[in-house]
C-alpha positions as a printed NumPy array, in Angstrom:
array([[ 11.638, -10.653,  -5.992],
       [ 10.866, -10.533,  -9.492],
       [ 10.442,  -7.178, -11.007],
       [  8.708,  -8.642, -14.221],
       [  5.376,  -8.99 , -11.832],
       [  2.606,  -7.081, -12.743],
       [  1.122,  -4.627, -10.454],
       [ -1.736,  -6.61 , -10.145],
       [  0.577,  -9.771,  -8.962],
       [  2.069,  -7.692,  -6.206],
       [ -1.328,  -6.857,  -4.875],
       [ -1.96 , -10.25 ,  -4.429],
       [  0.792, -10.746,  -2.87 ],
       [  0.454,  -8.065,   0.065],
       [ -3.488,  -8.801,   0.154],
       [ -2.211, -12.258,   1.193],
       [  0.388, -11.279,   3.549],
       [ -2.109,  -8.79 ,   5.174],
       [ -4.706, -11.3  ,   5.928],
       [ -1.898, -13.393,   7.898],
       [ -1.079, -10.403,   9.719],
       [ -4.71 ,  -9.957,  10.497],
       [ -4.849, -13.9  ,  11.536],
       [ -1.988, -13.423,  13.627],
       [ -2.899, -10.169,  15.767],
       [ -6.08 , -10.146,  15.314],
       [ -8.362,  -7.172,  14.214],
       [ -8.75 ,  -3.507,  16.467],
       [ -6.823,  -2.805,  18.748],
       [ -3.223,  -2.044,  17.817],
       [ -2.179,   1.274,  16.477],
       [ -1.103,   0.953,  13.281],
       [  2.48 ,   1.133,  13.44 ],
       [  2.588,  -1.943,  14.844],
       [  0.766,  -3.707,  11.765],
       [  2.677,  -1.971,   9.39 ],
       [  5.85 ,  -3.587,  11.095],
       [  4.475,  -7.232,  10.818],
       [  3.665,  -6.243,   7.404],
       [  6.748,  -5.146,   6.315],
       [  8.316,  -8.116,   8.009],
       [  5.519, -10.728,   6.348],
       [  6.158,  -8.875,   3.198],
       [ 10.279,  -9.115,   3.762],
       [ 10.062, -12.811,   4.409],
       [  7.902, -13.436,   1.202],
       [ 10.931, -12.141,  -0.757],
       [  9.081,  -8.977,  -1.479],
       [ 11.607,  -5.572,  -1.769],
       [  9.706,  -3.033,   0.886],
       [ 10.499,   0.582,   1.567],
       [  9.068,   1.985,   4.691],
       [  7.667,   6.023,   4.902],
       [  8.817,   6.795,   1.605],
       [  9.346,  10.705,   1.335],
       [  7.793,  11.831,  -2.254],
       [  8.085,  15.409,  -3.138],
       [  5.211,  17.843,  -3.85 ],
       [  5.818,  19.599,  -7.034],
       [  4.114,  22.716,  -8.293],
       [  5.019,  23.841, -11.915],
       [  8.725,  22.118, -11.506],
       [  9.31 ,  23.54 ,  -8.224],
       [  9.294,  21.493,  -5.095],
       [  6.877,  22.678,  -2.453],
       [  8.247,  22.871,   1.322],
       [  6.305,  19.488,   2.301],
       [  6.366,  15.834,   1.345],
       [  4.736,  13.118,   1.146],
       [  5.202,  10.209,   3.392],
       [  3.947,   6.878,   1.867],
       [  3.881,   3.789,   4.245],
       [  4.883,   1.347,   2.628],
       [  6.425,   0.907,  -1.531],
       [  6.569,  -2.811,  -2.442],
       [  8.434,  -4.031,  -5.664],
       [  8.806,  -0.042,  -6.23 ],
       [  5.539,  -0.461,  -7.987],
       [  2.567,  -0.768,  -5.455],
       [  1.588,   2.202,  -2.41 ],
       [  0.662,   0.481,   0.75 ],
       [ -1.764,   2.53 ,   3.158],
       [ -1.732,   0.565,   6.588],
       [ -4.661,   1.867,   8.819],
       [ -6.223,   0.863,  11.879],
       [ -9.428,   2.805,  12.234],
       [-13.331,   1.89 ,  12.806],
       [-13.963,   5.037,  10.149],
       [-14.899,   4.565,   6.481],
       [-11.681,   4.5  ,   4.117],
       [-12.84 ,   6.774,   1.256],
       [-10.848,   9.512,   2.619],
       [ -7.71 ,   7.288,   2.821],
       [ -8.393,   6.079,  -0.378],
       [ -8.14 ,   9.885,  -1.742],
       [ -5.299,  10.045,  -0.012],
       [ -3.84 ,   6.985,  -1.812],
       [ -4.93 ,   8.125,  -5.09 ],
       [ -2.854,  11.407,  -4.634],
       [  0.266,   9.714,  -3.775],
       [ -0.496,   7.381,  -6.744],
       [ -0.4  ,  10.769,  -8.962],
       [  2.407,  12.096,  -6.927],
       [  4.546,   9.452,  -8.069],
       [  3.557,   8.55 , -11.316],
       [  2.213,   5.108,  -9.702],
       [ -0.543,   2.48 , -10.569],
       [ -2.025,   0.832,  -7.916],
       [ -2.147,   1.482,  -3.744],
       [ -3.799,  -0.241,  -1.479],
       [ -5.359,   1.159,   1.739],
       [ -5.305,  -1.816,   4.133],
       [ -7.108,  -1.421,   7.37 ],
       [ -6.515,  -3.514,  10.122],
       [ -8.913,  -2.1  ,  12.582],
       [-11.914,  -3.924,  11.541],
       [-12.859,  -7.336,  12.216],
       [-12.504,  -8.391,   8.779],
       [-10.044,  -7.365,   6.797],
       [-11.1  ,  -8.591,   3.846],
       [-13.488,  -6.482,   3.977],
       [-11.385,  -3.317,   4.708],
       [ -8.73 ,  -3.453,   1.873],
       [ -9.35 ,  -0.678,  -0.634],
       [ -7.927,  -0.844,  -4.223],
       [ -7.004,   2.641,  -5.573],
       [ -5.934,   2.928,  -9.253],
       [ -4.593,   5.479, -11.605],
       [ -4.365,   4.458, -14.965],
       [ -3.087,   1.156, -14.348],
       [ -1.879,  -0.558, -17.682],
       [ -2.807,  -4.031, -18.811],
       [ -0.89 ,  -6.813, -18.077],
       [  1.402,  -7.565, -21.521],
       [  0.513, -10.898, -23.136],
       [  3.142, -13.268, -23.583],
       [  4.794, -13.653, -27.028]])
């Protein structure tokens, strides 16, 4: 896909191919490996580039620390994708998402979670500094 999109773009993007995931298996129920497969494979056949459980080094003071962390999803190499599938509230997932975003020098995650009825209403934005989208010349 086009790696001129704005971070902002490829959220669309996902939000949209979540919600046909959603349409097609439905809400709780699934664990939620399974929905970040048809994700990833929604995503995929969009055109979208998609790396699954990305491994992203800890560092302290320039040193790596023994663990990593394990990201779900990484679409366009710009956006974090959380896939959940819980009843629970996602502000601890979206901390979670917001220390991957620093972890990596990221934007913008997203902490989708698939275990509610409506997933519209359970997709999370996180943001670290996220820069503007540059105006045309």
């Amino acid at each position: 896909m086009d790696l001129d999109l704005h971070e902002n773009d490829i959220s669309a993007l996902v939000v949209d191919a979540a919600l046909e995931v959603h349409r097609q298996l439905g809400g709780a129920g699934l664990i939620e490996r399974v929905y970040e497969e048809a994700l990833y494979l929604e995503l995929t056949s969009r055109g979208l580039e998609v790396a699954r459980q990305v491994s992203v080094a800890i560092l302290y003071k320039g040193r790596q620390l023994g663990n990593n962390l394990r990201l779900d999803m990484l679409v366009e190499r710009r956006v974090v994708v959380e896939c959940k599938a819980t009843t629970e509230d996602l502000h601890v997932h979206a901390s979670q998402a917001l220390t991957y975003l620093r972890a990596t020098g990221l934007h913008l995650a997203l902490v989708i979670n698939f275990g509610r009825p409506r997933v519209t209403k359970s997709i999370r934005r996180v943001v670290n500094n996220l820069p503007p989208r540059a105006c045309p010349p």
